[in-house]
NUKOL-364029 format. One record per residue (C-alpha): residue in three letters; x, y, z. Coordinates in steps of 0.05 Angstrom, whole numbers, plus 5000, padded with zeros to 4 digits. Each point is the difference from the previous one (the first is absolute). Layout:
BEGIN
ALAXYZ
...
end
This chain:
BEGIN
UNK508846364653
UNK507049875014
UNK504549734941
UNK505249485010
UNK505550454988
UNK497050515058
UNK506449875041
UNK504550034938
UNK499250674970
UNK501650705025
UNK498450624976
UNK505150515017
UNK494850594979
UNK493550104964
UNK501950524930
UNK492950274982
UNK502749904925
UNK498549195012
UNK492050205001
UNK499450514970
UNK503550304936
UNK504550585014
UNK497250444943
UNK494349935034
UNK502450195065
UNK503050584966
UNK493250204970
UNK496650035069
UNK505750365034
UNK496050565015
UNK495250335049
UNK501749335042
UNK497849444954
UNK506149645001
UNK500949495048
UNK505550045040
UNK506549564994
UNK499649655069
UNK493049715002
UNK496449295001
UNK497549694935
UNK493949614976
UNK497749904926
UNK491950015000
UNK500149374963
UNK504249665068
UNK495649375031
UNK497150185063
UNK500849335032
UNK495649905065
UNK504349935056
UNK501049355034
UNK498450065087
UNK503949575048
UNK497349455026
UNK502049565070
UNK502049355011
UNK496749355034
UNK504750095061
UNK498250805000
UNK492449944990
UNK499549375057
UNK504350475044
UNK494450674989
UNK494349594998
UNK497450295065
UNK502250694978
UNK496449914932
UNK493849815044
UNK499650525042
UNK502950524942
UNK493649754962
UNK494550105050
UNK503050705010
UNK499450164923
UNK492449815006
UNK498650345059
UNK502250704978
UNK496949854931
UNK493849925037
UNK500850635025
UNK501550414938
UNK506450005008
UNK506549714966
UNK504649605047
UNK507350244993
UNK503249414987
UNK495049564951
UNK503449384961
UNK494149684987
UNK497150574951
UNK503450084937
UNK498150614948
UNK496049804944
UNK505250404953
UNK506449585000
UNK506650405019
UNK504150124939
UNK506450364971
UNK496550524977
UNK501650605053
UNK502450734985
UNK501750625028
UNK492850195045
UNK496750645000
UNK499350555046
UNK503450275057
UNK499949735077
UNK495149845040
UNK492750144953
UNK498949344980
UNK504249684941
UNK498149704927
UNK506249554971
UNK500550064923
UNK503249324971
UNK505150014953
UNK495549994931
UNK495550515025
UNK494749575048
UNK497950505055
UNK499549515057
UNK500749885079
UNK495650455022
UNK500950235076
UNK495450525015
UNK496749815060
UNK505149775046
UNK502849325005
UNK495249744945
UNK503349894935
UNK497549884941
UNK503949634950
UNK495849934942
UNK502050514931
UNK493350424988
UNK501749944926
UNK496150504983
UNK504950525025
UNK503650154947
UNK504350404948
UNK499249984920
UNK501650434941
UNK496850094935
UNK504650244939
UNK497950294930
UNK504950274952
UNK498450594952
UNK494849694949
UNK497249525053
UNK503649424948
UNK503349715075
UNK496749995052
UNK502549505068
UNK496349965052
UNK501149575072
UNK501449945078
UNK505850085024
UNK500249425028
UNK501649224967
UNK493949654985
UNK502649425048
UNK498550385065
UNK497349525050
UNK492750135021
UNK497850334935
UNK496149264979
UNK498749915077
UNK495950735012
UNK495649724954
UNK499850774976
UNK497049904927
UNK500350864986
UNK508049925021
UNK500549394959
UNK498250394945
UNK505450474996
UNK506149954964
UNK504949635038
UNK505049984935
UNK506850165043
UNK503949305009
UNK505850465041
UNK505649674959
UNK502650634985
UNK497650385065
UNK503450025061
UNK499350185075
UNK506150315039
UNK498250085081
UNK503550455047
UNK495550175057
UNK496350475007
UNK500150034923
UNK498849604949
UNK500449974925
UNK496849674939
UNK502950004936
UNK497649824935
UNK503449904944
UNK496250104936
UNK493649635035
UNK494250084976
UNK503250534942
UNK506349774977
UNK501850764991
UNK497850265074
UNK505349945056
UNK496550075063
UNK502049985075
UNK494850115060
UNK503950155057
UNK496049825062
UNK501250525068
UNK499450035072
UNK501350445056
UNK504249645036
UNK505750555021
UNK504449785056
UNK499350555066
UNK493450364964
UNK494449855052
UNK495750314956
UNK500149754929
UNK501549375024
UNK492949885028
UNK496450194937
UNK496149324964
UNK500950234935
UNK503949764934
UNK502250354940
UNK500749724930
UNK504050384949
UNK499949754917
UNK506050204962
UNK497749934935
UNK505249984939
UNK497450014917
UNK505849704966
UNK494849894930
UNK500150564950
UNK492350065006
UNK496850485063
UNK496949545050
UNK493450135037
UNK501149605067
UNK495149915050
UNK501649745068
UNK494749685041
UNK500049835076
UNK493449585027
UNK498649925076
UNK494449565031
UNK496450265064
UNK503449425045
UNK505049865054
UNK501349344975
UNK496149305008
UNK494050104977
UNK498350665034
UNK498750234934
UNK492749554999
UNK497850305071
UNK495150554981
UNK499550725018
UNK505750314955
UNK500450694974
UNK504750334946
UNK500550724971
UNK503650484963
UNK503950505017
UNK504450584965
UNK504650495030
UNK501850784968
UNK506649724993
UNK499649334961
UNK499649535044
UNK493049614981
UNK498949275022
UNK494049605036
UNK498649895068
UNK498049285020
UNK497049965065
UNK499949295026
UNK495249745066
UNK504049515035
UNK496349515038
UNK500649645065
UNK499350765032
UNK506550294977
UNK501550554976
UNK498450304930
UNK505450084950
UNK500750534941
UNK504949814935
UNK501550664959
UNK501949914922
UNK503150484978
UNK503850244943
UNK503250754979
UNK498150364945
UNK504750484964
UNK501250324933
UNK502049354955
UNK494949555051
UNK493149915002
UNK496549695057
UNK492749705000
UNK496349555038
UNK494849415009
UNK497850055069
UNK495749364998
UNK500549304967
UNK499449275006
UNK501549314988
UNK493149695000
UNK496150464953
UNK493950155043
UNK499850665029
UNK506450364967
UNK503450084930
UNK503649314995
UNK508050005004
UNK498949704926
UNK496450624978
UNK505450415044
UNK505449634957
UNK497950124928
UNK498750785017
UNK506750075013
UNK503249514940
UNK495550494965
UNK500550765019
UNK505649925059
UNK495850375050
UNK493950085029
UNK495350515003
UNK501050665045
UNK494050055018
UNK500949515039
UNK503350375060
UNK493550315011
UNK495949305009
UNK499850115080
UNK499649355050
UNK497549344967
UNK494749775032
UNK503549415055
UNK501349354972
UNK495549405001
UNK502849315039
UNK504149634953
UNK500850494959
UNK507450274983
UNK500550754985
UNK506250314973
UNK502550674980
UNK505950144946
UNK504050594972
UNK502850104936
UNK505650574991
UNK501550104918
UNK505450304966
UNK503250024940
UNK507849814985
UNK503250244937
UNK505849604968
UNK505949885048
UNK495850455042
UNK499849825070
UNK494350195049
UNK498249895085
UNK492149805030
UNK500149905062
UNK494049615041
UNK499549955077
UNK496049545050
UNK498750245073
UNK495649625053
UNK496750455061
UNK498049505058
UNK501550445056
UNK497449615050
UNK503949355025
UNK495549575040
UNK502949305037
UNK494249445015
UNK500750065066
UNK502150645027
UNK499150774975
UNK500850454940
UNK504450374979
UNK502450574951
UNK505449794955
UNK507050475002
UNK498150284930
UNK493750445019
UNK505050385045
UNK501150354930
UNK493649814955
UNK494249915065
UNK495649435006
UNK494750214938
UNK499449374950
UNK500950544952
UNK506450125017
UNK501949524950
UNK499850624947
UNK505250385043
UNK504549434996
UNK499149784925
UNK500750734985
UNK506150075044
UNK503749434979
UNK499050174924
UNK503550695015
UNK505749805046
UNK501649304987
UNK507550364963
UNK501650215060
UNK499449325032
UNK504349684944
UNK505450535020
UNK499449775073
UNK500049244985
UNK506150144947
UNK504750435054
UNK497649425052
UNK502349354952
UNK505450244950
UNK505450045050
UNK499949315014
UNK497649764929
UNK506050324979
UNK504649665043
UNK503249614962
UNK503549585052
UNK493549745019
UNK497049374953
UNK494550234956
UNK494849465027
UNK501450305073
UNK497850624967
UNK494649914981
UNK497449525050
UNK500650475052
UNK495550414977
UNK495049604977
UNK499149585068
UNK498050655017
UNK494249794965
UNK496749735077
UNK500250685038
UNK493850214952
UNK496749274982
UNK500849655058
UNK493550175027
UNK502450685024
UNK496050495044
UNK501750705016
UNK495850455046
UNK499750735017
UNK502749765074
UNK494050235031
UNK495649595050
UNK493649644968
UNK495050464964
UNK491849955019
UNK496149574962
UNK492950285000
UNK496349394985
UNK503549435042
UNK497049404984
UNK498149645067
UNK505349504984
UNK505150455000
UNK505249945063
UNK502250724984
UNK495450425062
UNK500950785012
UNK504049905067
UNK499850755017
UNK494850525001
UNK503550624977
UNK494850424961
UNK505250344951
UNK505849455002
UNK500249804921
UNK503749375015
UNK498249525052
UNK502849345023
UNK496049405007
UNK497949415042
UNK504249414964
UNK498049485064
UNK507750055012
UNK503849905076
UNK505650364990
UNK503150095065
UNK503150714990
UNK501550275077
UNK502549405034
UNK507950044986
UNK503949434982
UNK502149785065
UNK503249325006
UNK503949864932
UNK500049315019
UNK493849805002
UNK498449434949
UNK492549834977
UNK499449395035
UNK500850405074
UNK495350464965
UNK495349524989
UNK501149665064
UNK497050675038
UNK495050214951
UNK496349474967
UNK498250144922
UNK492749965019
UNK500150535050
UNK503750464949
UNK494449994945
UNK495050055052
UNK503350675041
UNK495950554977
UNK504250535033
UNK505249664958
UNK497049934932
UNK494250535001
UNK499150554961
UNK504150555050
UNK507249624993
UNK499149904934
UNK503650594966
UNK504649734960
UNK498950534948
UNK501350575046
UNK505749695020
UNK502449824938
UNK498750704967
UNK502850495055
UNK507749864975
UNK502550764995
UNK501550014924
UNK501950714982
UNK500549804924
UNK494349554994
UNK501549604943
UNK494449495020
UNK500449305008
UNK502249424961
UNK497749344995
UNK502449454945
UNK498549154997
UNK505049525011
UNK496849794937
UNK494749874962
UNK498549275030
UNK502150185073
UNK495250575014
UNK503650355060
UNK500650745009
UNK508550165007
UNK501649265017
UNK506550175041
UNK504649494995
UNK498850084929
UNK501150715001
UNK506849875035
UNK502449834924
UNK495050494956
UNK500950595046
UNK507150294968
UNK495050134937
UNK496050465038
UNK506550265044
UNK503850254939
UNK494350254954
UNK494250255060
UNK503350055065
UNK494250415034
UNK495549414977
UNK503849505031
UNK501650385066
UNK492450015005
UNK499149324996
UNK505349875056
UNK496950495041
UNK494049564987
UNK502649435033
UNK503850345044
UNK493150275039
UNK496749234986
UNK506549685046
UNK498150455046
UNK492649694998
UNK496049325022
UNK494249654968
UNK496649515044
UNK495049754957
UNK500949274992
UNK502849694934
UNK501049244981
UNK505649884976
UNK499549474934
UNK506849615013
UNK498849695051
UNK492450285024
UNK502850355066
UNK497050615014
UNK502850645020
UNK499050764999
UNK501350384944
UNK505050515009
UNK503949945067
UNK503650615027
UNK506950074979
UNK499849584942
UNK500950254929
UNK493549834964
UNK500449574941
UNK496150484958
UNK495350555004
UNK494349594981
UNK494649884947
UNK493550155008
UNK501250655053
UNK507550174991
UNK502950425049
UNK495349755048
UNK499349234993
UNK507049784999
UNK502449334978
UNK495349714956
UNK505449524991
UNK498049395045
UNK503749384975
UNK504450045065
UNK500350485068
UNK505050574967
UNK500850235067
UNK504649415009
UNK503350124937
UNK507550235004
UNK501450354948
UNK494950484997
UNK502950525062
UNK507049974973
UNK498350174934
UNK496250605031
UNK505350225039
UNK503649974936
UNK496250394954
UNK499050475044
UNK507950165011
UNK501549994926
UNK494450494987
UNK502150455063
UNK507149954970
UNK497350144926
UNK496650645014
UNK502650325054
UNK492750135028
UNK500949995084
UNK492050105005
UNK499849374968
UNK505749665039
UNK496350335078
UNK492749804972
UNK501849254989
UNK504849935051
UNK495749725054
UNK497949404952
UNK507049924986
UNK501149795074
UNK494149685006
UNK500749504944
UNK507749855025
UNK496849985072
UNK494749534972
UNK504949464966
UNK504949825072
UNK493149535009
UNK504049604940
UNK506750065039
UNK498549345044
UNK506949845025
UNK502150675010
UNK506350004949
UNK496650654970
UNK498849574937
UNK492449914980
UNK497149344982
UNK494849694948
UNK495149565029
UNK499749384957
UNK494650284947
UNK500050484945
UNK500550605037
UNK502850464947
UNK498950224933
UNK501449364978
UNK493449875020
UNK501049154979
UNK506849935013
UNK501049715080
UNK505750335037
UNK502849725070
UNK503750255053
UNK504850544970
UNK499650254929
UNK504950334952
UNK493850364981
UNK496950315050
UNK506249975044
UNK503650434952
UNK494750464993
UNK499249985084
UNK508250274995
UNK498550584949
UNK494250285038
UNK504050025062
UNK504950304961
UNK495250544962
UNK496250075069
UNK507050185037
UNK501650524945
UNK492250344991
UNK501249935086
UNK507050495001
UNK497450514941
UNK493550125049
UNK503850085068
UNK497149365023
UNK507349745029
UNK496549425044
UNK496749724947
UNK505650024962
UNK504749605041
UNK493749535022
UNK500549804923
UNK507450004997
UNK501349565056
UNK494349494970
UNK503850034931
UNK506649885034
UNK497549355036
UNK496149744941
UNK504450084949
UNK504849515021
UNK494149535016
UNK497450024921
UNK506449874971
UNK501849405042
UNK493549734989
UNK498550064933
UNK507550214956
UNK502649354970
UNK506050214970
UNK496250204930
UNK492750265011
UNK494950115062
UNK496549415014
UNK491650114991
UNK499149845074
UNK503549675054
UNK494849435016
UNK500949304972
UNK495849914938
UNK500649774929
UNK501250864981
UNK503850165059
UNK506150024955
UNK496550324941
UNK503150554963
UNK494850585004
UNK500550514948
UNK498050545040
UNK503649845070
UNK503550725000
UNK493650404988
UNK501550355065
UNK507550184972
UNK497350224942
UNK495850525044
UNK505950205037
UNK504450084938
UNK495050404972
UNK498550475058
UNK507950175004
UNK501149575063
UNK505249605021
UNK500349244973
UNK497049485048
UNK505849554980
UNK505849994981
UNK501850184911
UNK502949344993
UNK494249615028
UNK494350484964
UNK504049884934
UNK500749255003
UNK492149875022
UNK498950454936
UNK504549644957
UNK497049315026
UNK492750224983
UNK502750234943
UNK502949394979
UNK494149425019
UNK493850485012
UNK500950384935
UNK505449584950
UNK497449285009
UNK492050184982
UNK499350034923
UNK507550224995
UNK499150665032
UNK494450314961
UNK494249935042
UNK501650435058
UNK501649715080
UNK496249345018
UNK498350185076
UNK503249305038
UNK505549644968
UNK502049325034
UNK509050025005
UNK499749444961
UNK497350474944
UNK492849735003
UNK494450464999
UNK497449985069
UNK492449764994
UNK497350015062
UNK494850394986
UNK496850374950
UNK504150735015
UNK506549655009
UNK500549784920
UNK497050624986
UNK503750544962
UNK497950575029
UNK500550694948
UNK500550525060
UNK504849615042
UNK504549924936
UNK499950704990
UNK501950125071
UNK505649504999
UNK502750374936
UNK499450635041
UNK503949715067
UNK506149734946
UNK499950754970
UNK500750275058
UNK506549485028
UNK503450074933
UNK498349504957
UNK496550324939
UNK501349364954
UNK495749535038
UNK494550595023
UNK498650054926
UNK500749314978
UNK494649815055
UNK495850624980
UNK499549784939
UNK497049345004
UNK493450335033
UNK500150464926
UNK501949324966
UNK494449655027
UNK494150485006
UNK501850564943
UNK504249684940
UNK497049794949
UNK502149325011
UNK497250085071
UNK493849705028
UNK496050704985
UNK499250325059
UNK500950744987
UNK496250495030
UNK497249485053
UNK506349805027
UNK498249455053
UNK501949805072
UNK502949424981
UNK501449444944
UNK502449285003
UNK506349794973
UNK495449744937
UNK496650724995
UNK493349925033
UNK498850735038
UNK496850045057
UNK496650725011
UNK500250424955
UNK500850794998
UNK503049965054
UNK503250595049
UNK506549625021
UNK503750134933
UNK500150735014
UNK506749775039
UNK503850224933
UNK500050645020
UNK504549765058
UNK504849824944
UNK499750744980
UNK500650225067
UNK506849665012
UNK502350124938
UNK498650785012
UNK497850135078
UNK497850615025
UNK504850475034
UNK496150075062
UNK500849265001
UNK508750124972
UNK500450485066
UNK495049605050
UNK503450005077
UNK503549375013
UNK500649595050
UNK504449565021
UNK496249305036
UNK506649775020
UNK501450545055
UNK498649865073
UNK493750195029
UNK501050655045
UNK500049875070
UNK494850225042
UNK504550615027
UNK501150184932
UNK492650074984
UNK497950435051
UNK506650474985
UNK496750044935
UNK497150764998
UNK495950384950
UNK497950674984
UNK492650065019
UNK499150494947
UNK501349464950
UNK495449405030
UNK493649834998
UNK498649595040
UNK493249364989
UNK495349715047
UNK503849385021
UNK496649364985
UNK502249445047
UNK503249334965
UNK501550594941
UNK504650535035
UNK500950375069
UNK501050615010
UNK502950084928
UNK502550704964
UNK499850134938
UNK505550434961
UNK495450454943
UNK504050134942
UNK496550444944
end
């Protein structure tokens, strides 16, 4: 909970020596079991407060009444169907969100398992876009300590006894272990993607011990980065004058979280390999028809280490040795029998029962000795399966294959290489850890927001189209659509219209003349339109020439709002994935590149208002890439139309000229082009009056999805400037010289059309209608400068005017809520009233603050980037904070309450980074300058270029005619 004197108190840096005793640190200095100086802190004793959700007012519940109705039936229809809705506020997890959140395990993309802070292994996302938040408590990691003479012996998990959900399991066998630790002299220190635990003289007052917690995630390594596995490495440290006999123990249940553990049908089994590595398999039998998945525990044995095993107990005493019996063999001989490896498959679990497996690695410590064990969890679940569309194989059997036994391979693997990662991660985070112009809680809070791109519901595949399914329930929408006898993969029938050959042909075309020609009746009933034949998404889709196929990426806007790559979203999280896995990100740009290009004319009501519409229309950017069947049923987001949205093509049009400018790639730049001119083609519809400025439409048609905008907006406006800007510049570097000067000569006459409407002498209006906000200071009105400043393009205003709307967010959006240490409120009234005229308008929004920071780094003013920066660490990582590490939310209140947590948005730190050091593709990016003339006519066709160097596209008409394109290599 936040403290009254939250707003009060600064930390300038975080010395290690205020948690944990520097002869201790000293001590452990070795083989990597120090924790380094620049990480976040907890104490295991810390409260783990349960976090406090926003809530709306009278005014704002009377005004979505209709919404909520509607949003309501929605929820119940999908449930009906199986199926989770992706947007549910009416059903709240039984396990209450609490600080409690570490570093996660695992790489990209496998499925991810969060480990809290005292040790809890917990939000569990195996099977995609189902989380489970509930601890399986009995996951866990003890010791057991006798000295020479067996006078003292200690024995306990590693874990305080206060854990929430140990009473609430109702697990009598866990309950019966030795929960002695009270983590007043233990400490957790978090710098993603490691982790480490140190305690102090607990349980033995004599034992220093630090588990250092490991996982591949290694910036530009497509490979490692994939694997779902963890390691955990025990520096042990006798500093008694007897020899110590310590035995670690690691216990794992045969679950995915909830109470998947009670289904039935569960195997475990020993295994041992020539070279140490010995462990248990736990195979687990999902339900609902998804795919199986198989843990590996694992530990390595060596010289000073001995590893055994209990492949099978449980908590209820019926059919296995009971976890009590499990506990007093090892308080009494430290291991367990090795003859145990050679027990074979249990027979498969009964319903309700819980089986679990543990490991125990022994060694012996002399006095001041020191000595390493080092345990490791992997997970195999190598298919990925959506509710409503296909299969597919995740990116990691590329390397491992699709066997459930793979899990061996990658136990084994990551207990032999995981140095080699900690010599990637170091050469990856020391150069900016040891800056020491930088503020140690920037530090470290870059890195560990990191903390998303593995458990915010990630998914990774190989990049290949859908694999067959031999036994297709009849329910299933995925059909084999082709007929080829030896084709391995296949794309299938998803009852999908999208309209693939008919080009984009009149740019301004709105829906309501589309739905004045083609009813929405006739459209679901066409079965040339909607049958079986058109609908190949897939192939579509999965035909991209991808030389390097790195596969494809997919990640929530977060755990609540359960959308595949939400875009406008991504506009903020994507410099994460830019700077660390630019081949990822390319692919997901190429992704919606090819879905612009595409229509889907299935009909979709739309819950605001209960219009109907289609759900993708041609040249739009799609809000997302789905749910249920991403890829192929775009836009589960249905709130509003997106297609009338305007924010979502310039932000395309943006991210697709920073990342062309980033990396140099010109197959990328010719292979997304055409969207490119189709989603600036597709926004003139928003261009009413013909000033070359578009216009909002009196409704939340932006990513301010609450927020009403009217007539012009410094928002989307601004961003409507960039693009033309970014769209001009991407336009020259290709040889497309009409297009170019098409986007100059809009930019020329709207640019003097957005300042007179909206500049006020201090700050960008919101909009330029006449409401109570119109005049609201919006914290994020130069999002699209911030694009252009980042890309290397010129300013869309003048330095004065950019400076002094900075300097007046600065000064009411940031400074006049809770004195500057709670990050950027989003509207701010001039009269230095929060703006609450809505629910998102008095929200302080983390990955806008972040992105705000990063626009003032990158005009100049590092003060007031930092300062604002900061409050988002203040309020969701101090320890006077409101406790949301590690599930950093959308949103909170001025008051604290969050709204969404783990959350992609946040990401937008790494935009911070990126101005503070940006690429030098991006230092040496062409520029252009908006403010020239357009070329005459004359001067165009004089233009002349070497045929050898063009290639030249099919034209699309409303996109480009006749255009050439200049190939670079």
């Amino acid at each position: 909970m936040v403290s009254g004197h939250l707003f009060h108190h600064r930390k300038s840096s975080w010395p290690a020596d205020e948690y944990v005793n520097k002869a201790t640190l000293q001590l452990l200095d070795f083989d990597g079991g120090s924790p380094p100086e620049h990480a976040w802190r907890r104490r295991l004793n810390s409260h783990a407060n349960i976090l406090k959700e926003f809530s709306v007012t009278f005014m704002e519940a009377f005004r979505m009444l209709h919404l909520g109705l509607r949003l309501w039936s929605y929820v119940r229809e999908e449930a009906s169907q199986g199926r989770k809705a992706p947007i549910d506020p009416f059903t709240k997890e039984q396990c209450k969100p609490t600080a409690s959140q570490g570093v996660p395990l695992g790489g990209m993309g496998s499925g991810s398992i969060s480990r809290g802070f005292r040790g809890e292994f917990r939000h569990w996302q195996i099977i995609p876009g189902l989380c489970e938040t509930s601890p399986v408590m009995a996951n866990q990691f003890s010791i057991f300590i006798s000295r020479d003479g067996g006078e003292k012996k200690y024995s306990s998990v590693l874990a305080p006894g206060h854990h929430e959900g140990l009473e609430k399991n109702g697990d009598l066998g866990i309950s019966s272990w030795d929960w002695n630790l009270t983590g007043q002299h233990s400490t957790y220190h978090a710098l993603f993607p490691r982790a480490w635990t140190v305690y102090d003289g607990e349980p033995d007052p004599d034992l220093k011990i630090s588990c250092r917690q490991i996982s591949p995630f290694i910036p530009h390594d497509y490979h490692e980065s994939s694997l779902p596995t963890a390691v955990f490495v025990y520096t042990l440290v006798n500093t008694g004058k007897e020899r110590a006999k310590v035995s670690l123990l690691m216990t794992w249940a045969n679950s995915i979280g909830g109470v998947s553990h009670h289904t039935g049908g569960h195997i475990n089994e020993p295994f041992r390999e020539a070279d140490g590595v010995s462990g248990v398999l736990l195979h687990h039998k999902t339900t609902k028809d998804n795919p199986p998945v198989t843990f590996a525990i694992a530990a390595c044995e060596t010289q000073n280490v001995t590893v055994t095993v209990l492949p099978n107990f449980g908590l209820c005493g019926e059919n296995y040795v009971t976890a009590r019996d499990m506990w007093g063999t090892m308080v009494q001989d430290g291991q367990f029998q090795r003859e145990n490896f050679s027990a074979g498959p249990c027979v498969p679990s009964s319903v309700g029962d819980t089986l679990c497996a543990a490991v125990s690695a022994s060694t012996w410590v002399e006095p001041h000795g020191r000595c390493t064990v080092v345990f490791a969890l992997a997970w195999s679940s190598p298919k990925v399966k959506f509710q409503k569309g296909c299969t597919y194989h995740r990116r990691y059997t590329k390397f491992y294959g699709a066997s459930e036994r793979s899990a061996i391979n990658l136990v084994h693997d990551a207990l032999k290489k995981y140095k080699l990662w900690e010599e990637e991660i170091e050469k990856w985070q020391n150069p900016i850890l040891q800056n020491e112009k930088l503020p140690d809680w920037y530090k470290f809070t870059l890195f560990n927001e990191l903390y998303f791109l593995v458990a915010g519901g990630t998914v990774w595949t190989d990049g290949e189209a859908p694999i067959i399914e031999e036994n297709l329930s009849a329910a299933s929408n995925c059909h084999e659509s082709t007929k080829s006898k030896d084709e391995k993969y296949i794309s299938k029938e998803r009852h999908v219209n999208m309209v693939v050959e008919r080009s984009f042909t009149d740019s301004n075309l709105n829906n309501e003349e589309f739905f004045s020609r083609t009813s929405v009746q006739e459209l679901a009933d066409n079965d040339d339109v909607c049958g079986p034949d058109s609908a190949q998404t897939g192939n579509v889709l999965h035909q991209q020439h991808n030389p390097e196929n790195v596969g494809r990426f997919l990640y929530l806007e977060g755990v609540e709002y359960i959308m595949w790559c939400t875009y406008d979203v991504h506009f903020y999280a994507s410099f994460a994935l830019l700077d660390l896995f630019p081949k990822i990100e390319l692919t997901i740009q190429q992704d919606f590149a090819r879905a612009v290009l595409h229509e889907d004319r299935r009909k979709v009501k739309f819950l605001n208002d209960g219009s109907w519409g289609i759900r993708k229309v041609k040249g739009s950017v799609p809000h997302d890439l789905g749910t249920h069947d991403p890829w192929n049923e775009m836009n589960a987001y249905n709130i509003h139309d997106t297609s009338k949205w305007k924010d979502l093509n310039p932000k395309f049009v943006l991210q697709v000229y920073r990342d062309f400018a980033a990396t140099g790639d010109m197959s990328f730049g010719r292979d997304v082009w055409p969207a490119v001119c189709a989603a600036m083609d597709y926004m003139e519809q928003f261009d009413r009056d013909g000033d070359g400025l578009i216009e909002n439409d009196g409704f939340p048609d932006q990513t301010y999805d609450a927020w009403t905008v009217h007539g012009i907006s410094a928002y989307c406006g601004c961003l409507w400037l960039a693009a033309l800007q970014a769209a001009a510049a991407m336009a020259e570097h290709l040889g497309d010289w009409a297009f170019a000067e098409k986007c100059k000569s809009k930019f020329l006459k709207a640019k003097p059309v957005f300042e007179d409407k909206l500049w006020n002498g201090s700050y960008f209006n919101y909009d330029s209608g006449n409401s109570s906000n119109s005049y609201s200071i919006q914290a994020d009105q130069l999002a699209g400068q911030w694009y252009t400043a980042s890309s290397q393009l010129s300013p869309l205003f003048d330095e004065i005017r950019i400076r002094h709307t900075l300097k007046t967010i600065f000064e009411f959006n940031v400074m006049k809520v809770g004195g500057g240490r709670m990050g950027a409120v989003n509207g701010m009234n001039p009269n230095g009233k929060v703006d609450e005229c809505c629910m998102q308008s008095r929200e302080i929004w983390t990955g806008v603050t972040y992105s705000l920071a990063a626009t003032m780094l990158l005009h100049g003013m590092d003060h007031e980037a930092f300062t604002t920066a900061e409050g988002i660490f203040t309020g969701g990582w101090s320890e006077e904070g409101f406790g949301y590490w590690f599930q950093t939310p959308e949103g909170w209140t001025t008051n604290g309450r969050y709204r969404s947590l783990i959350y992609m948005r946040p990401l937008a730190i790494w935009a911070m980074q990126w101005a503070l050091s940006p690429p030098k593709a991006i230092l040496n990016a062409p520029k252009v300058n908006m403010m020239d003339e357009p070329l005459t006519s004359s001067t165009l066709n004089m233009t002349t270029l070497n045929d050898t160097d063009v290639q030249k596209l099919a034209p699309k008409s409303g996109c480009f005619s006749n255009a050439v394109f200049h190939c670079e290599c």
